[in-house]
N, C-alpha and C positions, 0 to 999 in steps of 0.2 A: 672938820676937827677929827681928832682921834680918841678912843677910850684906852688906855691904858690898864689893863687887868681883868679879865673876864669871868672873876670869880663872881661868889655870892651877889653880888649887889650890880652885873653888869645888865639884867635883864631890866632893874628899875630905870639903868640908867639910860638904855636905849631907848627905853617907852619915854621916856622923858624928852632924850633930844628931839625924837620922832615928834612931838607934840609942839614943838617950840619952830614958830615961823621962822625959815633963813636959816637955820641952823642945821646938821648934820654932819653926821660920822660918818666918814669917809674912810677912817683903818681902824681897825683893833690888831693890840699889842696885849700878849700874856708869854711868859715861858710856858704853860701848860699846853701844848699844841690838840690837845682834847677839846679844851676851856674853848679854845680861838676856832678850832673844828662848831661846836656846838653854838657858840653866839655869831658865830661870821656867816653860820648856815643859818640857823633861825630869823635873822635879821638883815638876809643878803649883802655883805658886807666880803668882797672878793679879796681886797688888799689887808694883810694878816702878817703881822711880825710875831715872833719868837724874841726879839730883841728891840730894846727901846731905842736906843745908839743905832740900830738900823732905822728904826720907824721916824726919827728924827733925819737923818742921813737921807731918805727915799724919799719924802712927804715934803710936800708943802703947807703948812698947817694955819689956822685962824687960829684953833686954841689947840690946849691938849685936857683932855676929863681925867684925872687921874684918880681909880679908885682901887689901889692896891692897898696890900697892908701897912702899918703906922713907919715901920722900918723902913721902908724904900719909900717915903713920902719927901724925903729933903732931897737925896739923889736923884729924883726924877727931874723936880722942881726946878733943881737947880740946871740939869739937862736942857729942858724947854727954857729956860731961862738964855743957855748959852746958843741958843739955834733961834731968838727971839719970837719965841711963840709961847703967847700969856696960857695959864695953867689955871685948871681949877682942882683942889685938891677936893679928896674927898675924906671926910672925918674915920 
């Protein structure tokens, strides 16, 4: 799968996937290329978009995590939706 946003809440969500059998993050996606520097190193995570239309575009995905902010939660959604890859949003 991929995380989409690497702000405040990407380190919970790493730990997270990390913990869950079968699962894993395979790219992260932020505009912030600090944010995608910092969780991509932390969490050795090599494939790193700047753009989600790319991250959809490159990938092959099972799901997509998305935990950006409330505004860009329906265009993402609807993204993964048109590349048929189930989303999970995050509140």
């Amino acid at each position: 799968g991929a995380l989409i946003g690497c702000g405040f809440f990407a380190v919970n969500q790493m730990h997270a996937w990390r913990d869950i059998a079968g699962a894993s993050i395979v790219a992260i996606c932020d505009r912030d290329p600090q944010r995608l520097e910092v969780v991509g190193d932390q969490f050795g995570i090599e494939r790193r978009y700047a753009d989600a239309a790319a991250l959809f575009a490159g990938e092959s995905l099972d799901f997509a995590d998305i935990a950006t902010t409330a505004p860009s939660h329906r265009p993402l959604v609807e993204m993964a939706a048109r590349h048929g890859v189930p989303a999970i949003c995050q509140k």
